[in-house]
C-alpha positions, 0 to 999 in steps of 0.5 A: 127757242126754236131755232128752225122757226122763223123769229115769229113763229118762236116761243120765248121759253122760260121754263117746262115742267112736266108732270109725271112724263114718259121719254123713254120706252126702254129706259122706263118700262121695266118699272112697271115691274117694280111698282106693283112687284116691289116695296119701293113705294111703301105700300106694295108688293101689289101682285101675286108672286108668281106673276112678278116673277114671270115679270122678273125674268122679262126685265132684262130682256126688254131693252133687247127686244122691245124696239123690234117687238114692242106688243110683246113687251106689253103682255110681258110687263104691261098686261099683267097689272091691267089684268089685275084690275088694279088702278094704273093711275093711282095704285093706293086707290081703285079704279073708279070712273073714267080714266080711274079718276071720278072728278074727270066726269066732272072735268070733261063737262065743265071743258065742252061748255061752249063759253068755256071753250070760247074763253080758251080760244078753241075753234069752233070747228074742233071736236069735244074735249076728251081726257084721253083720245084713243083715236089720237092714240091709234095714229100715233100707234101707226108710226110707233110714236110710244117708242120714239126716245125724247130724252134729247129733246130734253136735253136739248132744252137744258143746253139751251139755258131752259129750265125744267122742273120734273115732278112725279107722284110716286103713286102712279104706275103707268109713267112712275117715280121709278122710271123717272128717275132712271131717265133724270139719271143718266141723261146725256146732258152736260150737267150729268155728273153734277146731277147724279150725284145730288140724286144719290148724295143730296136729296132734299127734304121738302113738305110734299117729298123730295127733291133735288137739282143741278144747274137749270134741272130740278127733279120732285117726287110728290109723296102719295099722289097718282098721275094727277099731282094737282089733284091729289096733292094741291096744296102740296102741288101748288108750293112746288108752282109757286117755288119754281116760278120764284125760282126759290128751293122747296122746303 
């Protein structure tokens, strides 16, 4: 709940999930070195040797750096798998249509037809849907949003007795398994410890990947999907709704 909001204004918060997230700039970046540069993934390395290993010696650098010099960061780890043409979204697939993702043509038409948009509440005034904003982006480029840390928002939700369910397809590049799983890691949250050790004791098998969890904190990779997981694994995707509202375990 939010507690700086008058009781009406508060939204009773049973859970979150969050598909595929970013909250953290420094913590998750230097994963954008090991998707495409190694075999975490199961089907890379994706990129030329010598650009992995300019992108190597810049790993260590970035949590240094990167709060004062976000752009170079970018040219350093970021720009070198743009560069390549590869698909940011989907590394086991190439980059065709809007957003890498054809079926979002599709997505966007069917969002700004007026009856859906009246089924949904959205007020008449608001402009068109689109996938993604790059003028929202721009203003939240204006006062570095892109680096702001959200890991204690997070936190915050888990001491409030507020579950979270974490899925990631491991396939995706621009917000990765790997940098997930370095945030879930160390969170500074009171179920830390117990956390950690089922992430590096305890996972579990289940049909779309693994998974495991502590207390009201459960993590799911999604084996072979993009940034979409319900698109790229529905069945799959599905099953994991399906468990977390019934607040049973995958399998």
């Amino acid at each position: 709940m939010n507690k700086v909001a008058t009781l009406d204004e508060q939204i009773p918060l049973e859970s979150v999930l969050i598909g595929n997230g970013i909250f953290s700039d420094t913590k998750q970046a230097s994963s954008y070195y090991d998707i495409p540069c190694t075999n975490v993934t199961g089907i890379g390395p994706l990129l030329e040797s010598s650009v992995c290993e300019k992108m190597a010696a810049s790993v260590g650098r970035y949590p240094i750096i990167c709060q004062s010099a976000e752009g170079f960061c970018g040219e350093e780890l970021e720009r070198p798998y743009f560069n390549s043409g590869l698909n940011y979204y989907d590394i086991s697939r190439p980059c065709e249509g809007y957003l890498c993702y054809p079926i979002m043509n599709s997505i966007t038409k069917f969002l700004r037809k007026e009856k859906v948009r009246e089924a949904f509440g959205v007020d008449k005034a608001a402009p068109a849907f689109v996938g993604c904003s790059n003028e929202v982006g721009r203003e939240f480029q204006k006062v570095n949003d892109f680096i702001i840390d959200t890991r204690p928002y997070v936190a915050n939700l888990l001491h409030s007795g507020i579950r979270a369910l974490i899925y990631v397809g491991t396939y995706d590049w621009i917000c990765n398994f790997v940098g997930n799983e370095r945030v879930f890691g160390s969170l500074d949250w009171k179920g830390l410890p117990d956390f950690r050790y089922q992430q590096e004791n305890n996972k579990q098998v289940w049909s779309g990947g693994l998974w495991w969890e502590s207390g009201p904190l459960r993590y799911a990779r999604v084996n072979g999907a993009g940034h979409m997981v319900p698109w790229d694994k529905p069945v799959e995707a599905l099953k994991m709704f399906k468990a977390w509202l019934e607040k049973k375990e995958l399998d």
